[in-house]
N, CA, C and O atoms as CSV, one atom per row, in Angstrom:
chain,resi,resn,atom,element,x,y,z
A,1,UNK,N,N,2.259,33.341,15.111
A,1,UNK,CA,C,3.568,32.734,15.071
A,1,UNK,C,C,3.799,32.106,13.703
A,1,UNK,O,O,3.185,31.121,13.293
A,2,UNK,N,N,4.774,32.790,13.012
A,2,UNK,CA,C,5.230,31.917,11.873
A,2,UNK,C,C,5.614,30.701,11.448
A,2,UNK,O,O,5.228,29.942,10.560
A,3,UNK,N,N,6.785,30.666,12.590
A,3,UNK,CA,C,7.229,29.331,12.862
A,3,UNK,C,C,6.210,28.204,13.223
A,3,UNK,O,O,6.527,27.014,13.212
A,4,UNK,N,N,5.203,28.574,13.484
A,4,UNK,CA,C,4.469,27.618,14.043
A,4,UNK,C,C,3.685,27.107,13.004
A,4,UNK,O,O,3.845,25.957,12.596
A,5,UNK,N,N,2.687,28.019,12.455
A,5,UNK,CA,C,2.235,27.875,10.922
A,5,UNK,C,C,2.976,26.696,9.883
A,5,UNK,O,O,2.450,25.744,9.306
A,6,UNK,N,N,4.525,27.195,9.890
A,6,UNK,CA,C,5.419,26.724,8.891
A,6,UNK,C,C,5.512,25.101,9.201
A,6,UNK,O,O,5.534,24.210,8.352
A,7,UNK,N,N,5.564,24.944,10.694
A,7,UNK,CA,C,6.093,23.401,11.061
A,7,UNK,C,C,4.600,22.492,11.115
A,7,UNK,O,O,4.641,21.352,11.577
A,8,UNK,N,N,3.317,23.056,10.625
A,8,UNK,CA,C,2.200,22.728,11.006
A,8,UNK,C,C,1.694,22.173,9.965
A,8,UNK,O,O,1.051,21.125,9.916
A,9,UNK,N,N,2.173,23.339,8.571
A,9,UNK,CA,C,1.844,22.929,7.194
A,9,UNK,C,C,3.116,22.250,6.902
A,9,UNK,O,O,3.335,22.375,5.697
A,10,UNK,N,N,3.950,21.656,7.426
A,10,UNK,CA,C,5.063,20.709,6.907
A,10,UNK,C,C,4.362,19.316,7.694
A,10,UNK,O,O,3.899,18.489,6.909
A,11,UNK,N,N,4.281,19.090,8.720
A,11,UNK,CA,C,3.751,18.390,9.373
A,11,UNK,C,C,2.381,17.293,8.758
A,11,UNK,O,O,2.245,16.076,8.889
A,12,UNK,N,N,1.365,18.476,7.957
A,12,UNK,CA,C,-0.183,17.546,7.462
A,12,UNK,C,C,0.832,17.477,5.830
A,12,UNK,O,O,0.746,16.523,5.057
A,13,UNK,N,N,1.305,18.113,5.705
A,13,UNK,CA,C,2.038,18.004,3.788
A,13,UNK,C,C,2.652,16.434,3.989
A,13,UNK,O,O,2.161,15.516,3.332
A,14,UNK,N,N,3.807,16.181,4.984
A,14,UNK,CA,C,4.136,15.274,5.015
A,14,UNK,C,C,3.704,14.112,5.558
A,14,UNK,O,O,4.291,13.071,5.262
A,15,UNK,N,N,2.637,14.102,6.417
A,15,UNK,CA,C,1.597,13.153,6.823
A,15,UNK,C,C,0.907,12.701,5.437
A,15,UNK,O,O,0.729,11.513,5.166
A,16,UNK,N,N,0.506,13.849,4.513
A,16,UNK,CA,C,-0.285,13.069,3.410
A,16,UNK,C,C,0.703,12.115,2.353
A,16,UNK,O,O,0.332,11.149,1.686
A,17,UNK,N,N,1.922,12.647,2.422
A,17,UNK,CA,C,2.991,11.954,1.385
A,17,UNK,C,C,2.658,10.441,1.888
A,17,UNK,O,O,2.331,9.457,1.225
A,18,UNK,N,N,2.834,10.583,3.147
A,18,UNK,CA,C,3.150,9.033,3.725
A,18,UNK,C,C,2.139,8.126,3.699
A,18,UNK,O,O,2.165,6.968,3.284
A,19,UNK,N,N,1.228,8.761,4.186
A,19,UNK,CA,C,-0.010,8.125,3.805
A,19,UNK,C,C,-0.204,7.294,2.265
A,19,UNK,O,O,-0.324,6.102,1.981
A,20,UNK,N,N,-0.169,8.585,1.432
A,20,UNK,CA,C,-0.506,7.836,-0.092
A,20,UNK,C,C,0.713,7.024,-0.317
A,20,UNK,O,O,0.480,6.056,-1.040
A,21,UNK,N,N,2.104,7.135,0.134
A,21,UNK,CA,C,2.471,6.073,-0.171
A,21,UNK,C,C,2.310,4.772,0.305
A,21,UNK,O,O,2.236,3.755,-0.386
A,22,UNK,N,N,2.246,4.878,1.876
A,22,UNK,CA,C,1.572,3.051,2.567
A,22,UNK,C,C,0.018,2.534,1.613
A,22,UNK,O,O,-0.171,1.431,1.099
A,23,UNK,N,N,-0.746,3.503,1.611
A,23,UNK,CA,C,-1.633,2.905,1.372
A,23,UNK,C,C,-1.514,1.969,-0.073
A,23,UNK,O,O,-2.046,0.864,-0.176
A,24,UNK,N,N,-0.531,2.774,-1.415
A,24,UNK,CA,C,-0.159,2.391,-2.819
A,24,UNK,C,C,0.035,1.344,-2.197
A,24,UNK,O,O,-0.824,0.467,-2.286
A,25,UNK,N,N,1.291,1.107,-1.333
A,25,UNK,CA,C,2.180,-0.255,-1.029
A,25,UNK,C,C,0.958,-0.925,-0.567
A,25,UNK,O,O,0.518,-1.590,-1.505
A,26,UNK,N,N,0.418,-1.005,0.204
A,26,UNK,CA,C,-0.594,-2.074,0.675
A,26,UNK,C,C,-1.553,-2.171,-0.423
A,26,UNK,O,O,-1.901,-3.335,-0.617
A,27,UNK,N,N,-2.119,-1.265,-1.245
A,27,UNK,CA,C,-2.429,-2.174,-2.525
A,27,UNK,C,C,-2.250,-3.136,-3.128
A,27,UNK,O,O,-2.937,-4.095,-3.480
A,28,UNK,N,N,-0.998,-2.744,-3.264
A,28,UNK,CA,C,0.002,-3.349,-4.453
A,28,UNK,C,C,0.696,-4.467,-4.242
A,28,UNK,O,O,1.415,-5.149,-4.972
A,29,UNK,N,N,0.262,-4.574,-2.774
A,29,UNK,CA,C,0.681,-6.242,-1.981
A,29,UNK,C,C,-0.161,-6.861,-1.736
A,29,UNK,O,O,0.199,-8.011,-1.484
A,30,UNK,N,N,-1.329,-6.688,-1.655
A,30,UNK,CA,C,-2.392,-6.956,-1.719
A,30,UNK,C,C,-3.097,-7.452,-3.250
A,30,UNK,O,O,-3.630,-8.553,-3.388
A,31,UNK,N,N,-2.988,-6.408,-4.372
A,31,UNK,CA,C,-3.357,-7.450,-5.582
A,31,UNK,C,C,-2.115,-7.836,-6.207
A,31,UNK,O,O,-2.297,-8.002,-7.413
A,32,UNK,N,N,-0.810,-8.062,-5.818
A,32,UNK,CA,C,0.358,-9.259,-5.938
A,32,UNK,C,C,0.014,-10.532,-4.942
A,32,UNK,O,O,0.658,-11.565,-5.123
A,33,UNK,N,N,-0.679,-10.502,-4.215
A,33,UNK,CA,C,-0.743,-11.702,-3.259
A,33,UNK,C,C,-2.081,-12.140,-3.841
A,33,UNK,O,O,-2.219,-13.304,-4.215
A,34,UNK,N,N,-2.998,-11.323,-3.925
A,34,UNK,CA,C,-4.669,-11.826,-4.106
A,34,UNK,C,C,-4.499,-12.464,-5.410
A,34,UNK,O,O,-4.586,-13.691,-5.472
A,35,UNK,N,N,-4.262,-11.760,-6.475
A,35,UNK,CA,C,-3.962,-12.409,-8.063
A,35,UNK,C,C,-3.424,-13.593,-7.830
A,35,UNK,O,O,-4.408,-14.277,-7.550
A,36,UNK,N,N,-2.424,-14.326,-7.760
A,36,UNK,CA,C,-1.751,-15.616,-7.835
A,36,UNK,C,C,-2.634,-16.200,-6.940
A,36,UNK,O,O,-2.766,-17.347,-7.368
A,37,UNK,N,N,-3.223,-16.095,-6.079
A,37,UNK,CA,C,-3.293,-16.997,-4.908
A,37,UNK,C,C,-4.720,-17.334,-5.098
A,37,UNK,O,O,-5.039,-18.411,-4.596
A,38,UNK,N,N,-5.969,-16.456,-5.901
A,38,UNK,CA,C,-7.142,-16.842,-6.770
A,38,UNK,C,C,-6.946,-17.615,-7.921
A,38,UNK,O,O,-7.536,-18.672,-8.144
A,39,UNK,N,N,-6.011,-17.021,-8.746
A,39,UNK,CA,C,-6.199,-18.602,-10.079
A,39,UNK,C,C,-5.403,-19.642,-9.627
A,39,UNK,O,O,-5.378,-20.709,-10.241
A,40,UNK,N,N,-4.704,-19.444,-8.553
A,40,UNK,CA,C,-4.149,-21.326,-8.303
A,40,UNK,C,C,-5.570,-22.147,-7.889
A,40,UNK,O,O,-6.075,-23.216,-8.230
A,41,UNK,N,N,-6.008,-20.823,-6.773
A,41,UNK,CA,C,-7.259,-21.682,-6.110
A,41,UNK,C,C,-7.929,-22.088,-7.076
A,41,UNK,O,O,-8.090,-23.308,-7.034
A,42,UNK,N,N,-8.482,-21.493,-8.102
A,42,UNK,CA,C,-9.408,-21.357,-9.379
A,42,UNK,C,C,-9.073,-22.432,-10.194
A,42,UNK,O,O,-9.984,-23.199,-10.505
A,43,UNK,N,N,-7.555,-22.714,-10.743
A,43,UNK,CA,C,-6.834,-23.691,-11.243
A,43,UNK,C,C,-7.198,-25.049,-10.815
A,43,UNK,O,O,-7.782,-25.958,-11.405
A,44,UNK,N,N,-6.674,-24.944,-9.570
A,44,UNK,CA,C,-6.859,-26.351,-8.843
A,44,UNK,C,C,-5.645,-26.358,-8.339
A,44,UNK,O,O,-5.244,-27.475,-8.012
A,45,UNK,N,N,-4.983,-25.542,-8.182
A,45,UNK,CA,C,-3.481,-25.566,-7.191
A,45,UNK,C,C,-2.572,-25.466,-7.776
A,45,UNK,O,O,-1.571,-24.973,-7.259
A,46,UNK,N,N,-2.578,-25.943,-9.214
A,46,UNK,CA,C,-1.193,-26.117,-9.862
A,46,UNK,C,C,0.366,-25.505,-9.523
A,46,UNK,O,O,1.448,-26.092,-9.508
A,47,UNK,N,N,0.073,-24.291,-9.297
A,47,UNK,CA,C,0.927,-23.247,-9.263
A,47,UNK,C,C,1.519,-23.552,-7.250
A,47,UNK,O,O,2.592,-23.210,-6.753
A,48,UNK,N,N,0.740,-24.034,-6.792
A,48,UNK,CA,C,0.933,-24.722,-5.361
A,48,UNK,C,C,1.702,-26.046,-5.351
A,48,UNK,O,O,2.254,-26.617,-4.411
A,49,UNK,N,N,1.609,-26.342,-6.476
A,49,UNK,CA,C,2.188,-28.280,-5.825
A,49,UNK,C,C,3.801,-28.065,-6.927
A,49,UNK,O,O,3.990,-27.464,-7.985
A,50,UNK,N,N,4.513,-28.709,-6.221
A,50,UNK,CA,C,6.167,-28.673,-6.520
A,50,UNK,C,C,7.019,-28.443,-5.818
A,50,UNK,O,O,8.179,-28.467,-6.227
């Protein structure tokens, strides 16, 4: 079956798009949150109090 083939390899093609993109995003929120939130700790808060 062709059709079947066709919707099968669209199916894992677009499973991997999505994938690499959540995972980028959860990186990328992850060292935007981790970065600031280590040198305040590291600091002594500064960047916390105000």
């Amino acid at each position: 079956m062709i059709l079947g083939r066709d919707v099968l390899a669209q199916v894992v093609s677009d499973t991997r798009v999505s994938l690499i993109i959540g995972i980028t995003a959860a990186l990328a929120t992850t060292l935007l949150g981790t970065l600031p939130g280590g040198l305040a700790g590291f600091v002594g808060g500064w960047a916390m109090a105000g």
